[in-house]
Structure formats: C-alpha cells, structure tokens
C-alpha positions as CSV (number, residue, x, y, z in Angstrom):
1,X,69.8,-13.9,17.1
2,X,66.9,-11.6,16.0
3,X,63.2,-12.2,16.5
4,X,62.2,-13.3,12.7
5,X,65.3,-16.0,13.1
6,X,63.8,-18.1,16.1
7,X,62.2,-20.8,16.2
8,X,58.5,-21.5,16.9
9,X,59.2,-22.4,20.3
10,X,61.6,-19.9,21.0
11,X,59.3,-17.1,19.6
12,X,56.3,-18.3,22.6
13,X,58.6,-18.4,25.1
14,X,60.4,-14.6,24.0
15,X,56.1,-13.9,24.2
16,X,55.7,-15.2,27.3
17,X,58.9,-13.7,29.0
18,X,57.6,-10.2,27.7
19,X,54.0,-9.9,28.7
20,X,55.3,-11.1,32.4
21,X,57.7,-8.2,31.9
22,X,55.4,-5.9,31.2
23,X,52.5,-7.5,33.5
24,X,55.0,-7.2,36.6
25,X,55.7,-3.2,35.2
26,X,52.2,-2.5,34.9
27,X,51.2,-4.4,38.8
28,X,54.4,-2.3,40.2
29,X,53.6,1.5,38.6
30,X,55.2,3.5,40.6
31,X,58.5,1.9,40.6
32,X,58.6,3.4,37.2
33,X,58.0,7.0,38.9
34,X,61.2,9.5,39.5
35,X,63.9,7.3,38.1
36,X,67.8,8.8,38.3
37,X,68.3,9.5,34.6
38,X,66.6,10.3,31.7
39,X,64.1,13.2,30.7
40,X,61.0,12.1,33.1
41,X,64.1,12.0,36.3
42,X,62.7,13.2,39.2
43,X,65.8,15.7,39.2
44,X,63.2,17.3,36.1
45,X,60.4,17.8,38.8
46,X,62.0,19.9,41.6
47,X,58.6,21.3,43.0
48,X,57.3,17.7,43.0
49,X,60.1,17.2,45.5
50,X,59.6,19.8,47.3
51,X,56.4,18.4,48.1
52,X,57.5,15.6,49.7
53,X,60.8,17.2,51.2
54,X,58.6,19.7,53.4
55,X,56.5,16.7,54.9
56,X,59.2,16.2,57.1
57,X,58.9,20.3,58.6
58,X,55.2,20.5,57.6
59,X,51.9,18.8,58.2
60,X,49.2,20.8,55.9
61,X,50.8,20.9,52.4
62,X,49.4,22.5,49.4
63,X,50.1,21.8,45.7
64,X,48.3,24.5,44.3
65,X,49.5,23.8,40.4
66,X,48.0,24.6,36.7
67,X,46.4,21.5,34.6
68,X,48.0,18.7,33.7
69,X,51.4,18.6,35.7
70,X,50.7,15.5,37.6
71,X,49.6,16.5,40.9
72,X,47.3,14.0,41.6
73,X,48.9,10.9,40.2
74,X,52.8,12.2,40.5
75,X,52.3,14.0,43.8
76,X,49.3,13.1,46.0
77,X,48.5,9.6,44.9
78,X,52.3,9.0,44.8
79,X,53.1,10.0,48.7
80,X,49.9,8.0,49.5
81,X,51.3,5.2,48.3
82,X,54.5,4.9,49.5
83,X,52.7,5.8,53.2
84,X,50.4,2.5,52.8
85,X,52.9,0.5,52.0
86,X,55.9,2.1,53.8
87,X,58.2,1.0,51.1
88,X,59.8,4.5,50.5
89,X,62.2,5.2,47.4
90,X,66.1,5.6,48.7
91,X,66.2,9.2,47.8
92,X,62.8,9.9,50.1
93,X,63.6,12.9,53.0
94,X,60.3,13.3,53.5
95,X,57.4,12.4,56.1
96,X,57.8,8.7,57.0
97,X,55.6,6.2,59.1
98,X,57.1,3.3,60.5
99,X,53.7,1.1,60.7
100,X,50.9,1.1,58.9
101,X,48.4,4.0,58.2
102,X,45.0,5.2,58.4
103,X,43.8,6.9,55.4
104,X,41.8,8.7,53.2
105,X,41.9,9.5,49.5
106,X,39.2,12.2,48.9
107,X,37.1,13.7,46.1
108,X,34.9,16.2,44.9
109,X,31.8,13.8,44.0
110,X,31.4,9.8,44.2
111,X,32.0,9.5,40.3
112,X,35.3,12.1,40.4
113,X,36.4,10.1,43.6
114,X,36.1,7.0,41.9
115,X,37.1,7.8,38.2
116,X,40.4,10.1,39.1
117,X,41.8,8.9,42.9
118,X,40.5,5.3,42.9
119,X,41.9,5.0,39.2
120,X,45.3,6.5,40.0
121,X,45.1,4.0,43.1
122,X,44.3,0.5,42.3
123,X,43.6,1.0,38.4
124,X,40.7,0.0,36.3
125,X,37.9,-2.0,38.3
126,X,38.8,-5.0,36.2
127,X,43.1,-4.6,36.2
128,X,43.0,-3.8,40.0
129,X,46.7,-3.5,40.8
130,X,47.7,-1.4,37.9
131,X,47.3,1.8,39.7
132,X,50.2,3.4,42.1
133,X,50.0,0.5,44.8
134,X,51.7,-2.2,43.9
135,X,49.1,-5.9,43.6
136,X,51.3,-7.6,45.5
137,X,50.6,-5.5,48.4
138,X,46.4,-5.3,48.0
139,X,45.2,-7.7,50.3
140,X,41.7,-6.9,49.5
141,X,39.1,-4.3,48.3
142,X,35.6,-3.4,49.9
143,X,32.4,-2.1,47.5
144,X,31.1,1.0,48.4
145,X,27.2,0.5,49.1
146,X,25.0,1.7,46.5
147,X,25.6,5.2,44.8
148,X,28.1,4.8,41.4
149,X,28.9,1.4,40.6
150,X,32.4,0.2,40.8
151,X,33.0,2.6,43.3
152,X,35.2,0.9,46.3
153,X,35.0,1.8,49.8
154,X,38.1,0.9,51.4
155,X,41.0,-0.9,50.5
156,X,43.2,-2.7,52.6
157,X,47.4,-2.6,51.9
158,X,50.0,-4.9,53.6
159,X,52.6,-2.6,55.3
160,X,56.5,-3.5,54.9
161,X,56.1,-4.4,58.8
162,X,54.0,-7.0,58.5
163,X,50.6,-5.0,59.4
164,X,48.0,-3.6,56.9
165,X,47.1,-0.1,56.1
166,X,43.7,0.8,55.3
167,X,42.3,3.8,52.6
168,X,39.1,4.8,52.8
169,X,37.7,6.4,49.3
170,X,35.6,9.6,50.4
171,X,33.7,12.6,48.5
172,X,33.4,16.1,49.4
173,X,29.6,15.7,48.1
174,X,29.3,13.1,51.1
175,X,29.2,15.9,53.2
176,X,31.1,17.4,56.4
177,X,29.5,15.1,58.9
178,X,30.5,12.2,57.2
179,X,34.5,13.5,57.7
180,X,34.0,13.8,61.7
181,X,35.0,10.6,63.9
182,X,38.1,8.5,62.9
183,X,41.9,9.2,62.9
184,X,43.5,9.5,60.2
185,X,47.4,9.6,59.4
186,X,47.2,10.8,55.8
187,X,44.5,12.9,54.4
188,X,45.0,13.4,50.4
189,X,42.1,16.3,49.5
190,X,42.7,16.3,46.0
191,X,40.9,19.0,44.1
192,X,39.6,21.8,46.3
193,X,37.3,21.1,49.0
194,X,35.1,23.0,51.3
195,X,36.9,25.2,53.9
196,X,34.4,23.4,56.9
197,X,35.4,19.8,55.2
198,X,39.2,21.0,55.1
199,X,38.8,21.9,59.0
200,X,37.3,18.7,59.7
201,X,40.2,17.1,58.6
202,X,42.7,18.8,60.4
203,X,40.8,17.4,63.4
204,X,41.2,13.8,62.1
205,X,45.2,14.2,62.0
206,X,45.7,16.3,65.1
207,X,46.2,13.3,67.2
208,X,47.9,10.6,64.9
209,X,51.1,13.6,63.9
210,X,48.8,12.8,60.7
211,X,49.2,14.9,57.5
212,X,46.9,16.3,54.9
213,X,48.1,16.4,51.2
214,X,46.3,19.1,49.3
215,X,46.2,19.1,45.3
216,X,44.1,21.3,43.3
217,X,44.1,23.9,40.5
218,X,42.4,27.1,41.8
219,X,39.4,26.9,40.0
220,X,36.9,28.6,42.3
221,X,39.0,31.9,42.7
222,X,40.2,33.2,46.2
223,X,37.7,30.9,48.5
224,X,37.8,30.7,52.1
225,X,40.2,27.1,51.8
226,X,42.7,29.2,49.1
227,X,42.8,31.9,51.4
228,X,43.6,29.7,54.6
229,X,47.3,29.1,52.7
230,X,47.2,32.4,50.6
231,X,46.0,34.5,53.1
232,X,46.7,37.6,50.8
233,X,46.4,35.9,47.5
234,X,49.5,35.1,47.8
235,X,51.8,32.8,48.8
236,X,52.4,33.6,53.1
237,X,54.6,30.7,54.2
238,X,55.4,30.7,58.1
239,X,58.5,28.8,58.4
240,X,57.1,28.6,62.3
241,X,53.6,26.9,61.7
242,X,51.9,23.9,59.7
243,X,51.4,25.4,56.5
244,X,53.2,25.2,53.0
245,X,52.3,26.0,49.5
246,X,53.7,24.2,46.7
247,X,52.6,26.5,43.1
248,X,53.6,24.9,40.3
249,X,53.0,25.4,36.4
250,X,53.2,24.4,33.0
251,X,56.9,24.8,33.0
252,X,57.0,22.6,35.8
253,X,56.2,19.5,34.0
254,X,59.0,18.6,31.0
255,X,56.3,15.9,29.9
256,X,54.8,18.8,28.9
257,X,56.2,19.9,25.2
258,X,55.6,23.5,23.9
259,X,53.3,22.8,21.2
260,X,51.2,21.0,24.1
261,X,51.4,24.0,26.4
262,X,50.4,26.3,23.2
263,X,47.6,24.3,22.3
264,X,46.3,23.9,25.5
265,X,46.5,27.9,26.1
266,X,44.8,28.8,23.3
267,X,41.9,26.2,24.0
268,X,41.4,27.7,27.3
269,X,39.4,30.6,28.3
270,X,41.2,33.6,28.8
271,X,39.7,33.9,32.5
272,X,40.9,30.5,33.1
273,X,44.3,30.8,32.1
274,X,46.3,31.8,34.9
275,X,44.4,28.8,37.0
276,X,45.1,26.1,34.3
277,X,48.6,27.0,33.0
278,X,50.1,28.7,36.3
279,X,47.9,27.3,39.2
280,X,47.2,31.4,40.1
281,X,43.2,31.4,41.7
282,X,41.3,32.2,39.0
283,X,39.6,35.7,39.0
284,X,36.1,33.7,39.5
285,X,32.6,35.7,39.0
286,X,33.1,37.3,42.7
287,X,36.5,39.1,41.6
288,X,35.8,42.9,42.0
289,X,38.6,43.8,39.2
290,X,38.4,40.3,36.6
291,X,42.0,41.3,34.9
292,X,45.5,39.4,34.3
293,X,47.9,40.5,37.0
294,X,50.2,40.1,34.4
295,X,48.6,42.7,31.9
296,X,48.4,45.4,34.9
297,X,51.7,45.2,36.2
298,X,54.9,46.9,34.8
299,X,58.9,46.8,36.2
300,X,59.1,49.8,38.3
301,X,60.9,52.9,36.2
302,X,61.4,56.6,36.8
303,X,58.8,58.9,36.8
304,X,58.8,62.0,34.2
305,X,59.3,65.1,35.9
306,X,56.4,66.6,33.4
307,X,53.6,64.1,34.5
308,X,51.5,65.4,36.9
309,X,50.7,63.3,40.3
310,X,48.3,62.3,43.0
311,X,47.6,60.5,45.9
312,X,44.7,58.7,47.3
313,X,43.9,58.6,51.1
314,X,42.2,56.3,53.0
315,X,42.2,56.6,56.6
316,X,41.7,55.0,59.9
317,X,43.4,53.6,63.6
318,X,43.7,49.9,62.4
319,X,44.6,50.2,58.8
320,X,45.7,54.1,57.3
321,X,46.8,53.4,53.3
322,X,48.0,56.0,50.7
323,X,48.7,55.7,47.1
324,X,50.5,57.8,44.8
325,X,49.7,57.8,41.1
326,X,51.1,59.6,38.1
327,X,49.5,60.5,34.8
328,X,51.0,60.5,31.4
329,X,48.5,62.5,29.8
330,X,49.8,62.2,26.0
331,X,48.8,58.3,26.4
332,X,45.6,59.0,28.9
333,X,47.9,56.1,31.1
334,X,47.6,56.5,34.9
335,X,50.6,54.8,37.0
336,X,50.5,53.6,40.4
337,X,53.9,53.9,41.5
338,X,53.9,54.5,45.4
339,X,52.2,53.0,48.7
340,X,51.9,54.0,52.4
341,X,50.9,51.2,54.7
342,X,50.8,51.3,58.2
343,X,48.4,50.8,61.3
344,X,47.9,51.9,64.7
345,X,49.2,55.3,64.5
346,X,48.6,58.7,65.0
347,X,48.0,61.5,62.2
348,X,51.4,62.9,62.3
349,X,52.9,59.8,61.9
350,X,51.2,59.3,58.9
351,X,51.7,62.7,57.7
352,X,55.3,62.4,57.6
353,X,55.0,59.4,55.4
354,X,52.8,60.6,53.4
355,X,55.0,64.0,52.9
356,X,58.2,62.1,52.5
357,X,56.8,60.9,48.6
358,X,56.7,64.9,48.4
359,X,55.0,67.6,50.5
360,X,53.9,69.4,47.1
361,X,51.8,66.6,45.8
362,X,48.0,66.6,46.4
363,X,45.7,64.3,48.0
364,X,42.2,63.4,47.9
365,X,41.0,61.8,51.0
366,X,37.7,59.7,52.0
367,X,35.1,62.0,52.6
368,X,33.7,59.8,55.5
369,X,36.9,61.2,57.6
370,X,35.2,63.6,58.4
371,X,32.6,62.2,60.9
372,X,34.8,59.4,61.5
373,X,37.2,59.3,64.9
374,X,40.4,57.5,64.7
375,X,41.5,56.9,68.6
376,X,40.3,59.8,70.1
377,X,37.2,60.6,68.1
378,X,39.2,63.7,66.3
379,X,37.9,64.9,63.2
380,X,40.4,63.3,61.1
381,X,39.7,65.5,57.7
382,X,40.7,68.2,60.3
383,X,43.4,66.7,61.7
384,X,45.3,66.2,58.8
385,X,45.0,69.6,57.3
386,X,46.2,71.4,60.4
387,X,49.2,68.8,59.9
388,X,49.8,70.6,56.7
389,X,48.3,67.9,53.9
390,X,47.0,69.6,50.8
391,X,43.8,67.0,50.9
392,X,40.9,67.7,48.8
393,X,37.1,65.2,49.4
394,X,36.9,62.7,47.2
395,X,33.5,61.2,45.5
396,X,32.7,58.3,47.2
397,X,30.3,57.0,45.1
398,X,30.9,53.2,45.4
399,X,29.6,51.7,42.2
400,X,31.0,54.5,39.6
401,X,34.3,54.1,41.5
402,X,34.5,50.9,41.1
403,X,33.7,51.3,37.3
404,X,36.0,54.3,36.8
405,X,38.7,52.3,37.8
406,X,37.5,49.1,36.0
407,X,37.6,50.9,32.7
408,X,41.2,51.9,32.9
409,X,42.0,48.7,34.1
410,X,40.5,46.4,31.3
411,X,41.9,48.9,28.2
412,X,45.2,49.2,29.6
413,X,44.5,52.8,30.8
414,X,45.8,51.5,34.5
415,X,49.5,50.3,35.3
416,X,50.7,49.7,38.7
417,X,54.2,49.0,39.8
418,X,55.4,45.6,40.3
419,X,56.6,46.4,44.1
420,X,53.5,47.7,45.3
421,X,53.1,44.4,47.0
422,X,50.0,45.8,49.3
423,X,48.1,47.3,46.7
424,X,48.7,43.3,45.0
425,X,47.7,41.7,48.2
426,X,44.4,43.5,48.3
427,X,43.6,43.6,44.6
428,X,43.6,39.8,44.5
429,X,41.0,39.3,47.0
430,X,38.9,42.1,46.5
431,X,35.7,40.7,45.7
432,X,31.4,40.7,46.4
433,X,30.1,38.0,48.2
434,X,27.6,35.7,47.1
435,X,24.8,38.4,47.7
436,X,26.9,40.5,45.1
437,X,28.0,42.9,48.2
438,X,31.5,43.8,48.4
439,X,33.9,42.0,51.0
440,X,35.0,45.2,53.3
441,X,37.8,43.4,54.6
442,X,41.7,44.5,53.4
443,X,40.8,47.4,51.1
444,X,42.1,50.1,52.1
445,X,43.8,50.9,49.1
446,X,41.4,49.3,46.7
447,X,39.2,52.6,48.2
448,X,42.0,54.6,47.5
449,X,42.4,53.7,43.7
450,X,38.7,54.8,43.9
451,X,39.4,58.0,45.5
452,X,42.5,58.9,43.2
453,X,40.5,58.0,39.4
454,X,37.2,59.7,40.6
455,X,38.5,62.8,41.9
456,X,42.5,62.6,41.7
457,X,42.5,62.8,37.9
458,X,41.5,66.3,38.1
459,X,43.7,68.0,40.6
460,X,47.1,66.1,40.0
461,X,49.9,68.7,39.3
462,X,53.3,68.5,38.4
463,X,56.4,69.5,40.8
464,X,56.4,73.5,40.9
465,X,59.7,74.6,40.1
466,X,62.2,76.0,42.8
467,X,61.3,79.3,44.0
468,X,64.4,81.3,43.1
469,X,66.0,82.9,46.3
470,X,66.0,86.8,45.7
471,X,69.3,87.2,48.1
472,X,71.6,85.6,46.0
473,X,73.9,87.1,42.7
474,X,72.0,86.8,39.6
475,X,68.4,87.5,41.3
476,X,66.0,90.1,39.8
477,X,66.9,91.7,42.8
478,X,70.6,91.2,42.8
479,X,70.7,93.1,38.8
480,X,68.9,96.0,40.1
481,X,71.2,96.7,42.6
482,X,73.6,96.2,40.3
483,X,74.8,92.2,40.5
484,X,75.8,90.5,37.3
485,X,76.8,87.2,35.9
C-alpha cells in the first residue's frame, strides 16, 4: 500500500508512528554513533577507536586532530557519555566504571562551554535530551548562576546501576582556582587549556583511577600543555607511563568528501593549515623558523661527489650536536643530510663521530668554545684541534644567523633530510618567548644551522681526490725508472 493510497486515518496514524520514530532517534543520539555497516561504521574511524581502546592502558589521552573530524562530539562528548550512564556499546574495550561518575565537561569560555560541550551534551536549551545522553537517563539539570544565559551548571544522569552520575559544566576562563577541590573520574578538556589548569586536573583524578580526555586542534603552536605529550614536537609515547597521543586528520574522517577538504584548505590560512587539516601545532607568532615541515623536508638521496660540504659544531658536556650540510651550487640549494647527537662525553668521543661522516670535511665551530669548559674546564676550541678537527670560528651573530638561515628556508634555498629526526625535534620547538627572547632550551643544532649558513657556506670543499701512491707500477715515479702499463 503506498502513502497517497491510505486513508485519512491511516495517513495520521503512519504521521504519528514516524515523528515518535524519529522523536525516540533524536532523544537516543548516540545509539546512532559507530554502527557495524555502512560508510559512517565505526570500522571507518580507526583513530576514533583508538581513543577509546587506550583508556583501558592509559589515563591522560590526547586527541590532538585537524578541524572538523569529530573530536568533540564523536570522541570526547561520546566516551563521556557512555561513562555517565555506564551503558557501554558491545564492541567497547576501553576504560569502564562500574557505578556512577563524577565529572566535568570543560571549555575555553562560559559561551564556548555552553554553545559547543553543553550542546553536544544535552542539546538545544529548549530540546534537552537531543544531545549524546540519552532523555531517558537526565534526571535533572541545574542553571548556572548568572554569566551567559542558558548556560547549565551541572547535570545529573541515572547510571545503569541504579545511582546517578553528576557533570559539572566548567570554563578554562573560570580560572585555575576554581578546578582545585573535588574528585573527579572523568575530566573531558576539550579545546586546549592552560598547562596550570591541565595540572590541576590531574590532581582531581589521581585518587578516583579517574581519567582526563583531551581534544583540541593545536592552535596556539608548541605551548607548555602540547609540549607535556609532544615533548619534542612530536609525538613521544611511553608505553610505561600515563600519556597517549591520538593525531588525527582530514583523512581521518570519511564524512569528510574531497571537495569539502579542498574547500576548506584553500579557505584557510596557509599558517594555519597544518593545525586545521592535519592537527600538527601550528607554527604560532613565537615559532623562530614559521615554514611547512613539509616544504623543508626531502626523502633522503645520495650526495654528488662534486658538491662541496660542511659541518656545523656546537659543543658542550650535556648536549655536543654536529651537522653536516652539502651545497649544490648550480641551484644555490644547501642540504642538510647528516647529524651527530650525543651527551655526556669526552672530546675524543666526539671526534670520532664527527670524523666517521669524513675526516676531510670542514667544520666551523661556536666561537664561545673557546672560553667555555666542558668537564674539566679545557679549552674546548683547543681540544678539538689537537684531536685533529679541521674547525674554523664561526660568526655568532644571533639575529643575522637566524635570518641567514630564515631566508634559505622560506625560498626553498634550505632542504633537510627526512631522517634527521633531531634537527626535526628541535626545529619544531624553537621559538622566543613572550618577551620575543629566544627559548635556549634543545638547540643545539638550531645553533649549528646558524654556524654552518653564516660562515660554513664559504669554506665547504669537495672530497680531495686520492693521493696517488708513488711506489706502485704506473707512478710518475714508477715511468722514470722505467715502469709501464
């Protein structure tokens, strides 16, 4: 029977049976989230599960992910509510409480706390119910005093147990005072907070084997709180402590089509477009070096015997860092190609290291070696000639340095190799502090790259060939007495 063939009675009732349908879809959300098949399957969003597989090994997790993948809603509003109600999906391996919770859902400000975790939540002030947790398990909602209207405090969920799970709507803006006191068993953070705020609520969840649930594109570059789980702007997972990071991007999200990812890109600025489309911190006003990583790094290849090559040297007891670069002078391209990283050593140590890229290749060296001790107080400079190091001083004038090397960097003048993973590590993070000074902290071949443009350039040389052996047949010295080939 189709719909223009029933009767008038017929057709209210086949109304009525559908806007229940769709009233108990829209009060139960997130039964609609991950299904088994289909193109939104949660077998689609693998890094979304691996967000809520590591709860069970992990208790600080990061999703650090580009724009518009659904790490608020899909990830951190999602685990939240399956924690306040404790009705967890069959296929769930993750964290699990078996009573009910204490909780917060944070937010940058009041409005952002109320118009993006609230929302994904409970829903629209006046459809409360229609968010992630289910109405039939909101027993009740508390106002927030004063500040942004229709903001709620707190609501109050009944657990699958019988007991009732309480989250508490908070804002970074509220300040970190306002974060001490309670325990908590779930902390979602979503968007990045304050690294004093983010230690605060570590304290909250310390006793309660509580969890915090981090979500945020890395907007504000390589802060203190990115650093905490990217310690070298990079992803440093210890399979031994609390810490994960989740990165996710565009092509992370199939809801995502390509002619939404393409207009999206080209909308963004180009600063910002590692953050939004890949979740990689954005190179903020701080960054020391504001490039792609992707448009500075090449595969690593085989150096032409005919270019000519350098090294940089920066020294010291706790951190001693080399790096070799090449130059192809037809194309006015230098390459950074080799690294020497290593602490808490002696010069001859270093020396052979150093040597082993090639005893014939020149070095320029940080002048301040010279007044500087390393364990001993040894003139270092010193030391390292006697060792046999063809080192020459470099000019250690900070600012041109720094702008010597940003010029090759930003007209493609300056490749480095895809493995030199500590020269990476360091690039990323170096940056000036909000006096504009530069963060001396894990640049030790950032100096280097100064040393090798400002003075390297000009006293790289290319391999000498083989000094020929005058004892053997077919020397000079060989024909005059009478040798031929």
């Amino acid at each position: 029977m189709t719909y223009s063939g029933l009767s008038k009675e017929e057709k209210i009732e086949y109304i009525e049976l559908r806007e229940e349908k769709d009233r108990r879809v829209s009060e139960n959300k997130i039964a609609t989230f991950y299904p088994e098949e289909g193109p939104l399957s949660r077998h689609n969003y693998p890094k979304h599960m691996k967000f809520f597989e590591a709860g069970a090994e992990f208790s600080e997790r990061a999703m650090i992910a580009a724009n518009r993948i659904g790490k608020t809603e899909g990830v951190g509003c999602y685990e939240l509510s399956v924690h306040l109600t404790g009705e967890y999906p069959g296929w769930w391996i993750g964290k699990r409480f078996d009573h009910p919770i204490m909780s917060w859902g944070c937010g940058t400000t009041a409005t952002t706390a109320r118009d993006i975790v609230q929302l994904k939540l409970l829903g629209p002030k006046e459809a409360i119910g229609t968010g992630l947790i289910p109405k039939k398990n909101i027993l009740k909602t508390t106002p927030k005093a004063g500040g942004v209207p229709e903001s709620i405090d707190t609501v109050f969920v009944r657990h699958i147990s019988g007991g009732v799970s309480k989250c508490k709507i908070k804002a970074y803006a509220e300040g970190r005072k306002s974060f001490e006191g309670t325990e908590q068993h779930i902390i979602l953070l979503d968007e990045e907070c304050p690294l004093l705020i983010y230690t605060e609520c570590i304290t909250r969840t310390m006793t309660t084997e509580g969890h915090i649930l981090f979500t945020f594109t890395p907007l504000e570059g390589l802060s203190e709180t990115v650093l905490e789980f990217m310690p070298k702007g990079k992803i440093q997972d210890d399979p031994k402590g609390s810490k994960i990071v989740i990165m996710a991007s565009w092509d992370d999200a199939p809801h995502l089509t390509e002619k939404q990812k393409k207009k999206l890109y080209d909308s963004l600025p180009v600063y910002q477009r590692e953050a939004r489309s890949k979740g990689i911190p954005q190179l903020g006003s701080g960054a020391i070096y504001p490039v792609l990583e992707s448009d500075i790094t090449v595969k690593d290849f085989m150096i032409p015997e005919h270019w000519p090559r350098v090294y940089g040297l920066d020294v010291g007891w706790n951190r001693t860092a080399a790096l070799w670069g090449a130059v192809d002078r037809e194309n006015d391209i230098v390459y950074l190609y080799s690294e020497y990283y290593k602490g808490k050593a002696e010069p001859v140590i270093h020396t052979t290291g150093i040597m082993a890229r090639g005893e014939w290749i020149p070095g320029t060296i940080d002048p301040a070696a010279r007044g500087r001790g390393q364990k001993d107080g040894a003139q270092l400079f010193q030391d390292y000639l006697d060792l046999g190091l063809n080192l020459t001083e470099a000019i250690n004038a900070v600012e041109s340095g720094i702008h010597n090397v940003w010029l090759r960097l930003s007209t493609g003048r300056l490749k480095v190799f895809k493995s030199l993973q500590n020269w990476l590590a360091e690039w990323r993070i170096y940056r000036r502090d909000e006096k504009g000074h530069i963060v001396k902290a894990n640049d030790h071949l950032m100096d280097g790259t100064k040393y090798l443009i400002s003075t390297g350039l000009d006293i790289a040389i290319t391999k000498p060939a083989p000094k020929q052996d005058m004892s053997m047949p077919g020397s000079s010295s060989d024909i005059k007495s009478g040798w031929a080939r």
